[in-house]
C-alpha positions in Angstrom: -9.8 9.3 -9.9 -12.6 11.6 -10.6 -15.0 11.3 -13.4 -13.5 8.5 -15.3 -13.7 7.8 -18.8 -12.8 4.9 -20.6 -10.5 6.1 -23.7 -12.8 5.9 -27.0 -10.2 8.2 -28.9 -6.5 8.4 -28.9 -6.4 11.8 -27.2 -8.1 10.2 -24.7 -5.9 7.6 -23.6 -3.6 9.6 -21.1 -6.5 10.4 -18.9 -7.6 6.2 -18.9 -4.0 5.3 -18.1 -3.0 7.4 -15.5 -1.0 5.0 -13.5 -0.2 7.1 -9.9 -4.3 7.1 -8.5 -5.1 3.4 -7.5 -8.6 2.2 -8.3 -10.9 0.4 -5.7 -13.7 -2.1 -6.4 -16.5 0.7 -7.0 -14.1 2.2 -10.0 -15.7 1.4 -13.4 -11.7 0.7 -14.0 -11.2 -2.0 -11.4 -10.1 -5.7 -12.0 -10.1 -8.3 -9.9 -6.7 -10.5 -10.3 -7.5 -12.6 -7.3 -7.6 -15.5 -9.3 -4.6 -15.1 -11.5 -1.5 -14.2 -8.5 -0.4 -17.8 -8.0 0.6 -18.7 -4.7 -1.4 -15.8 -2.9 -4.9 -16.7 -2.0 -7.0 -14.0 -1.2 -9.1 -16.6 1.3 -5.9 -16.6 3.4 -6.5 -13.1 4.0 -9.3 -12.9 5.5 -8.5 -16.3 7.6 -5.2 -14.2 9.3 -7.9 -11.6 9.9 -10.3 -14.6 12.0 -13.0 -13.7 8.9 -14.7 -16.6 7.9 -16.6 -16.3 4.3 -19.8 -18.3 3.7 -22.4 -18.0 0.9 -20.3 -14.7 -0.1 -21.2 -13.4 3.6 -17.9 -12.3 5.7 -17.9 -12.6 9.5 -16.1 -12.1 12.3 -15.3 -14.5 14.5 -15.9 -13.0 18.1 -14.2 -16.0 19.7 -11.0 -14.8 18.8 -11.7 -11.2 19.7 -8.4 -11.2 21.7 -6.1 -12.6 19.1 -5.6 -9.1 17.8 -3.9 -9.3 14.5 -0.5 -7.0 13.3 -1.1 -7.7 9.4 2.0 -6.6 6.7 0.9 -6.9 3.1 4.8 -6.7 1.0 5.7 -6.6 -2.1 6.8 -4.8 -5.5 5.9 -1.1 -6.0 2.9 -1.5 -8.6 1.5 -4.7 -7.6 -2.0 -2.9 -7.0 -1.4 -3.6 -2.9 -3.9 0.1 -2.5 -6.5 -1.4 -4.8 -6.3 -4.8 -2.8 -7.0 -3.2 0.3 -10.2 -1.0 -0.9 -11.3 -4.3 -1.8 -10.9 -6.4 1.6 -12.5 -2.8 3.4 -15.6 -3.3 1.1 -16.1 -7.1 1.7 -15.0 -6.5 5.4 -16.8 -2.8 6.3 -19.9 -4.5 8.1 -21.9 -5.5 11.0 -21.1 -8.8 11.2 -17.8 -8.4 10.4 -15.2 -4.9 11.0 -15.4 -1.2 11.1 -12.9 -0.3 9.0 -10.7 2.9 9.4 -8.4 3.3 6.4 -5.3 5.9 6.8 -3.6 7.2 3.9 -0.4 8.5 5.4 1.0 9.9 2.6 -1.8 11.9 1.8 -2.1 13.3 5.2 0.6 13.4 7.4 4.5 14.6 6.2 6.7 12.4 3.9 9.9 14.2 4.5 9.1 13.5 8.1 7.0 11.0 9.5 7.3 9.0 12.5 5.2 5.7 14.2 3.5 8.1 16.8 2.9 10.5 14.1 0.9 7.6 12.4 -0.8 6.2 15.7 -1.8 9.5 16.6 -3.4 9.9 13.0 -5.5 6.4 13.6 -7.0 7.6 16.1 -8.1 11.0 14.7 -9.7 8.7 11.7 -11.3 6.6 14.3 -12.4 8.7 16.1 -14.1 10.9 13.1 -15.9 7.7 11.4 -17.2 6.9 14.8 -18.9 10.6 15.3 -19.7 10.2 11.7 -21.8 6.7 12.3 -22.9 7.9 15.3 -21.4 5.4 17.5 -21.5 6.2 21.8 -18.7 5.3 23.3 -18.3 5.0 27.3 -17.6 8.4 28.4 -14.9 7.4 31.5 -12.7 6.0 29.0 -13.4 9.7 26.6 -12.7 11.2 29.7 -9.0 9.5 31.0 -8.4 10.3 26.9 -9.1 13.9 27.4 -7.2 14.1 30.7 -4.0 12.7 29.4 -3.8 14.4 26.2 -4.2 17.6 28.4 -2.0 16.9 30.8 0.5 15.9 27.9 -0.2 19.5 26.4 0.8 21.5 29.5 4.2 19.5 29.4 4.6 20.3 25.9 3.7 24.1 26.1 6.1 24.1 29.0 9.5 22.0 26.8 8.2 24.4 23.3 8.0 27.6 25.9 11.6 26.6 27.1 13.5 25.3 23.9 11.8 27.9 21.1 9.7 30.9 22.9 6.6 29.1 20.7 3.9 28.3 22.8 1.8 24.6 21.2 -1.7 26.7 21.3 -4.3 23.9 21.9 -8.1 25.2 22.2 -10.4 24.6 24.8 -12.4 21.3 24.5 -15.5 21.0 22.2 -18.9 20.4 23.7 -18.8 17.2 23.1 -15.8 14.6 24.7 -15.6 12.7 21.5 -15.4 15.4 19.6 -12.6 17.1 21.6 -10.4 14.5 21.5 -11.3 14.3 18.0 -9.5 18.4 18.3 -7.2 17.7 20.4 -5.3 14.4 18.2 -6.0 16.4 15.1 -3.9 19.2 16.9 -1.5 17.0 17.6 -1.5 16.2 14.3 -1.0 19.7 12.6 2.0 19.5 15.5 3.9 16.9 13.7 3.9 18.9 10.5 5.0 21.9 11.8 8.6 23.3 12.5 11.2 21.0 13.4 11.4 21.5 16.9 8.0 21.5 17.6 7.7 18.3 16.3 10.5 16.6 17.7 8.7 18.4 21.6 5.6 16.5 20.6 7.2 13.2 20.0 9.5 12.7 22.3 6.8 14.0 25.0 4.5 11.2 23.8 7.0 8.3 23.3 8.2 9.3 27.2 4.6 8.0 28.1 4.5 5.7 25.2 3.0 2.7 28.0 0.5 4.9 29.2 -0.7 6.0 25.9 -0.5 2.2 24.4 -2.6 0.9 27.5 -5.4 3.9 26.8 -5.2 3.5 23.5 -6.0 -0.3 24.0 -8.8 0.1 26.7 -10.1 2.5 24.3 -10.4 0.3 21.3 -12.0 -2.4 23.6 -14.6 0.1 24.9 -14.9 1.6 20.8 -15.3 -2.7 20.2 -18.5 -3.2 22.7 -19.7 0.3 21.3 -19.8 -1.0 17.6 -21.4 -4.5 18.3 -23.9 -2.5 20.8 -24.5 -0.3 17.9 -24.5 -3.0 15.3 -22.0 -0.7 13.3 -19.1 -4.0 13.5 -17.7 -6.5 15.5 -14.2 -4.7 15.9 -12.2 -2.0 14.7 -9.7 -2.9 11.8 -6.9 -0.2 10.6 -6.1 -0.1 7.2 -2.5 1.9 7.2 -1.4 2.8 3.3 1.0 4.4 1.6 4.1 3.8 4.0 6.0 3.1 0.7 5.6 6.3 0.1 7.6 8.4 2.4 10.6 9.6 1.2 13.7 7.5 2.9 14.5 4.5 3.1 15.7 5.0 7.0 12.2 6.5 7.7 10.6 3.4 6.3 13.0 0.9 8.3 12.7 3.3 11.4 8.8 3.1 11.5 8.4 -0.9 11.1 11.9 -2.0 12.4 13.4 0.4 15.1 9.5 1.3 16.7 8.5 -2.6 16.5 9.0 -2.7 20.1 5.4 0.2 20.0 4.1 -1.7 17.5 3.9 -4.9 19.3 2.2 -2.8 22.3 -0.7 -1.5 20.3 -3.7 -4.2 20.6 -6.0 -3.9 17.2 -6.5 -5.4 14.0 -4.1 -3.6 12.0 -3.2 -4.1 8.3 0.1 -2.3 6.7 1.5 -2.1 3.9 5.5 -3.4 3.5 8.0 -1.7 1.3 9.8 -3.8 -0.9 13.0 -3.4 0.5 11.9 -4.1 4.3 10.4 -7.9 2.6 14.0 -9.2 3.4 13.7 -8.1 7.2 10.6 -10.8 7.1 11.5 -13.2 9.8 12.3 -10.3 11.8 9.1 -8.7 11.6 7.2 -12.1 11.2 8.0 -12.5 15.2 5.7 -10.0 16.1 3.2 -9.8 13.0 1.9 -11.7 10.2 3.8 -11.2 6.8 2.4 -11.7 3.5 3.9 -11.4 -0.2 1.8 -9.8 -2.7 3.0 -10.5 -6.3 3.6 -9.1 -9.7 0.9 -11.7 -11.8 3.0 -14.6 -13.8 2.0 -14.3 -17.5 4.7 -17.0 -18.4 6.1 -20.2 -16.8 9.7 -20.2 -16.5 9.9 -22.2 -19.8 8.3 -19.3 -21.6 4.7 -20.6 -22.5 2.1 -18.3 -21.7 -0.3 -18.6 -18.9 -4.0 -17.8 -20.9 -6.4 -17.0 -17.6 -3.7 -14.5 -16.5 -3.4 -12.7 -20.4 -7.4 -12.7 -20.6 -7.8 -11.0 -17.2 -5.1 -8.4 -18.2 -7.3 -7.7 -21.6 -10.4 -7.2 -19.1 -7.8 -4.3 -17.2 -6.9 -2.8 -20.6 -10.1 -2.6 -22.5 -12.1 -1.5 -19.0 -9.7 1.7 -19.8 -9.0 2.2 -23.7 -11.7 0.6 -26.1 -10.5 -2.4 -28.3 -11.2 -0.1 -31.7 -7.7 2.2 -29.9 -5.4 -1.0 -30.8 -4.7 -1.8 -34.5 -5.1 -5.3 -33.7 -5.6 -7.4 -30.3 -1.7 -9.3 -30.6 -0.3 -5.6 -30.0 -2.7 -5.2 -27.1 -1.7 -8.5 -25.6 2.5 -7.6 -26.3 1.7 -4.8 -24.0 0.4 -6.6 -22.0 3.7 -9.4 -21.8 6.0 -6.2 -21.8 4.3 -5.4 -18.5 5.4 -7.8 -16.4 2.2 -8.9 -14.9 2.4 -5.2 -12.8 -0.6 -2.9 -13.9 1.2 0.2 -13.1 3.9 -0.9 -15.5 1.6 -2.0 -18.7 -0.2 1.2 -18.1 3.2 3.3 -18.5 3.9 1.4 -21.7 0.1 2.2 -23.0 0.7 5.8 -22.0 4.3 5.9 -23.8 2.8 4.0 -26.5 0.0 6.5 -27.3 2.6 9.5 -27.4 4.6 7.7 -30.1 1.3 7.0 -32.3 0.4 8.1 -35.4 -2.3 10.8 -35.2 -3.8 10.6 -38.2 -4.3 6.5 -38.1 -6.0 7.6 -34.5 -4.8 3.8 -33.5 -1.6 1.9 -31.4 0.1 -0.1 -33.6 2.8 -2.2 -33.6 5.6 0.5 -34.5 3.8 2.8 -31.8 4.3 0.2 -29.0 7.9 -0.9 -30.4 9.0 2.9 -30.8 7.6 2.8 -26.6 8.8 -0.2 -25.7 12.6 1.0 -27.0 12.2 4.2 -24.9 11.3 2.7 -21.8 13.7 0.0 -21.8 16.9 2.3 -22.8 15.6 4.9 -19.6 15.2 1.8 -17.2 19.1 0.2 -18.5 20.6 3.6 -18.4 22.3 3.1 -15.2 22.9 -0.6 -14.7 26.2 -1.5 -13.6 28.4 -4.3 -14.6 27.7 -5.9 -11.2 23.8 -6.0 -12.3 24.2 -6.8 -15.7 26.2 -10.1 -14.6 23.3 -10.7 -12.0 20.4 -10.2 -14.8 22.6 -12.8 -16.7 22.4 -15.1 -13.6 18.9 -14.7 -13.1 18.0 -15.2 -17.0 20.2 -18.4 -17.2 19.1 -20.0 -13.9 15.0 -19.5 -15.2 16.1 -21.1 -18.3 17.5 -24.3 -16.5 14.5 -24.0 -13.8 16.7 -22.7 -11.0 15.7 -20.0 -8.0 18.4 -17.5 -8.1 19.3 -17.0 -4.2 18.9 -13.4 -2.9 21.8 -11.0 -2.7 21.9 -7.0 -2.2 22.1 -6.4 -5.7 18.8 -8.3 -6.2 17.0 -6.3 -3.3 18.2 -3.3 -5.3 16.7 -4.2 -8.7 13.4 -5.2 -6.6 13.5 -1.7 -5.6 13.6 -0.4 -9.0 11.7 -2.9 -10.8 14.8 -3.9 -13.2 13.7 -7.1 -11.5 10.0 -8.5 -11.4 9.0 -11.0 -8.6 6.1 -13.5 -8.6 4.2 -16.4 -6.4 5.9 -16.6 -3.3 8.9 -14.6 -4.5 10.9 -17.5 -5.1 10.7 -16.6 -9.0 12.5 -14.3 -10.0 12.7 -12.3 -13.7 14.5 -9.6 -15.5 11.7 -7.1 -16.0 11.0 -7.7 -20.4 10.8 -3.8 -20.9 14.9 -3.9 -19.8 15.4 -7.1 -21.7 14.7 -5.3 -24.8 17.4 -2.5 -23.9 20.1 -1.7 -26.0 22.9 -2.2 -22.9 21.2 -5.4 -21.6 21.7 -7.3 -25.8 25.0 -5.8 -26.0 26.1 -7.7 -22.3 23.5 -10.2 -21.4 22.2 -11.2 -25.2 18.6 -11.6 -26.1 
């Protein structure tokens, strides 16, 4: 987010709130909930990763250099999974430790259509860039079998996009440098999978046809890239950091990447971390045969029985008051109902703040109570609006097994409400809730009760 401002008037408050531009550890916004997500340590992180963490200095441990980890980091939309990751790249972006290349897909590649080679491709553009950038050498043979393949690859693609469309692919001649003309030629390749249709579909299916050979490069290369960096002292090895996978816009895309291409997946040799879509956590086993999987949770602000859990409330109060000043709020008990209406998800609590700072009275300048009901009403009518009679009995299932201390087992219809966050998650995601924003709806009193 660029220049932020923490809220000090009520105009102000949209700006502090937005809740679609995640914050890293640097932000003047940031909060650490480390201590407060219950069953997921932070520490296990890092020991998945082969990171050990003494006197507050991470390292790597070089010993297990060849245990290359695939790392999937699930859960709920909102949890703050983006802002956990800046924060293990700035405690893990060192010497001693990794050089970390984080890759926002959704900000550069296609969401309408995105494939696994499309993302591979686009790791090692970023790679390849920080590497020129930090000025790392890398051992020209394996630059050179690169360049050779990727050329050789072109003139097979010219020939099938000559053939199929009368478009020729149009790849330059190399740069001066070989690092930075494979840094050209995978960024062309990249402009290639955004482009028409066809040509896209040439480009991939010409790569996944040599899928081995490019899988065994790619892995020599990050081995050579590996000796480069400790040479250098610029890391110990190369760690991906692969975002935003939620984002893309199907479902079958999603499922496609992590489930269908698992079989390229499990070929690529580097520390790799991913985010999970919600609704691929119930393929875990699956993808736990070939990967690590990891559940990252909404923060529980109330035991089942309903008391209220203090350390997690007073972090949440830290988040809010980082963003609106405590003047904003006619009293701290309506900052803190916010704060229980969200959930324990900061994206939600900051859509309630925003909502409840429309509804407020100008001319007291302050939320209040009626503001955040007014809100609160709003947002939990939208969120019912479509609920079936199949969910509402499940809500009802889920509220009455919670109040007797019961897991409610999974099901579709659960998976669904996951999805759309009618349904809130937490530790391990054996505890399930009704999200309290729809438990104030009008539809969910009316069938469920309060």
């Amino acid at each position: 987010m660029s220049d932020p401002k923490k809220a000090t008037t009520l105009e102000e408050i949209d700006q502090a709130v937005v809740f679609n531009e995640p914050v890293g550890p640097d932000h003047p916004f940031y909060t650490d909930f480390s201590t407060v997500r219950g069953d997921f340590e932070e520490s296990r992180v890092y020991k998945i990763l082969n990171v050990s963490r003494k006197n507050g200095n991470f390292a790597f441990d070089i010993r297990n250099s060849r245990n290359k980890t695939l790392f999937f980091l699930g859960g709920m939309r909102g949890t703050g999974k983006t802002s956990e990751l800046a924060k293990y790249v700035k405690n893990l972006h060192r010497p001693e430790c990794f050089f970390c290349v984080t890759c926002n897909v959704d900000e550069e590649l296609d969401m309408n259509d995105v494939e696994y080679m499309d993302i591979l491709v686009f790791q090692l553009e970023k790679l390849i860039a920080l590497l020129d950038e930090a000025g790392v050498n890398v051992d020209e043979g394996i630059l050179k079998r690169f360049e050779k393949w990727f050329q050789t690859r072109e003139t097979e693609i010219k020939k099938s996009l000559k053939a199929e469309t009368g478009v020729e692919f149009g790849l330059e001649a190399s740069s001066p440098s070989l690092l930075k003309a494979i840094l050209s030629i995978t960024g062309k390749f990249k402009l290639g999978f955004t482009g028409s249709k066809e040509r896209a579909t040439v480009i991939r299916t010409t790569l996944k046809n040599r899928f081995p050979e490019f899988a065994n490069l790619f892995n020599l290369f990050i081995e050579e890239v590996n000796l480069s960096l400790r040479k250098s002292k610029a890391g110990q090895e190369v760690l991906f950091v692969v975002d935003g996978l939620e984002k893309t816009m199907s479902v079958e895309t999603r499922r496609k990447i992590v489930i269908e291409e698992s079989n390229r997946l499990r070929q690529i040799k580097a520390y790799t971390i991913f985010t999970l879509p919600i609704e691929l956590m119930r393929e875990r086993q699956k993808i736990a045969q070939f990967s690590t999987v990891e559940a990252f949770p909404f923060v529980k602000l109330l035991h089942r029985e309903g008391t209220p859990i203090k350390t997690a409330i007073d972090t949440f109060k830290e988040f809010v008051y980082k963003r609106i000043d405590a003047s904003l709020f006619e009293s701290e008990a309506v900052a803190e109902k916010a704060i229980l209406y969200g959930g324990g998800s900061p994206r939600e609590l900051l859509r309630i703040l925003e909502n409840a700072s429309f509804q407020a009275d100008e001319s007291k300048g302050k939320i209040d109570e009626q503001s955040l009901n007014k809100a609160l009403a709003r947002l939990g009518n939208q969120a019912a609006q479509y609920l079936t009679d199949e969910k509402l009995s499940k809500l009802k299932e889920i509220s009455e097994n919670n109040k007797n201390s019961l897991d409610t087992p999974f099901d579709d219809i659960i998976q669904e409400m996951l999805e759309d966050i009618i349904v809130m998650e937490y530790n391990d995601g054996s505890y399930k809730r009704v999200n309290p924003v729809v438990e104030l709806s009008n539809l969910y009193r009316q069938y469920v009760g309060n």
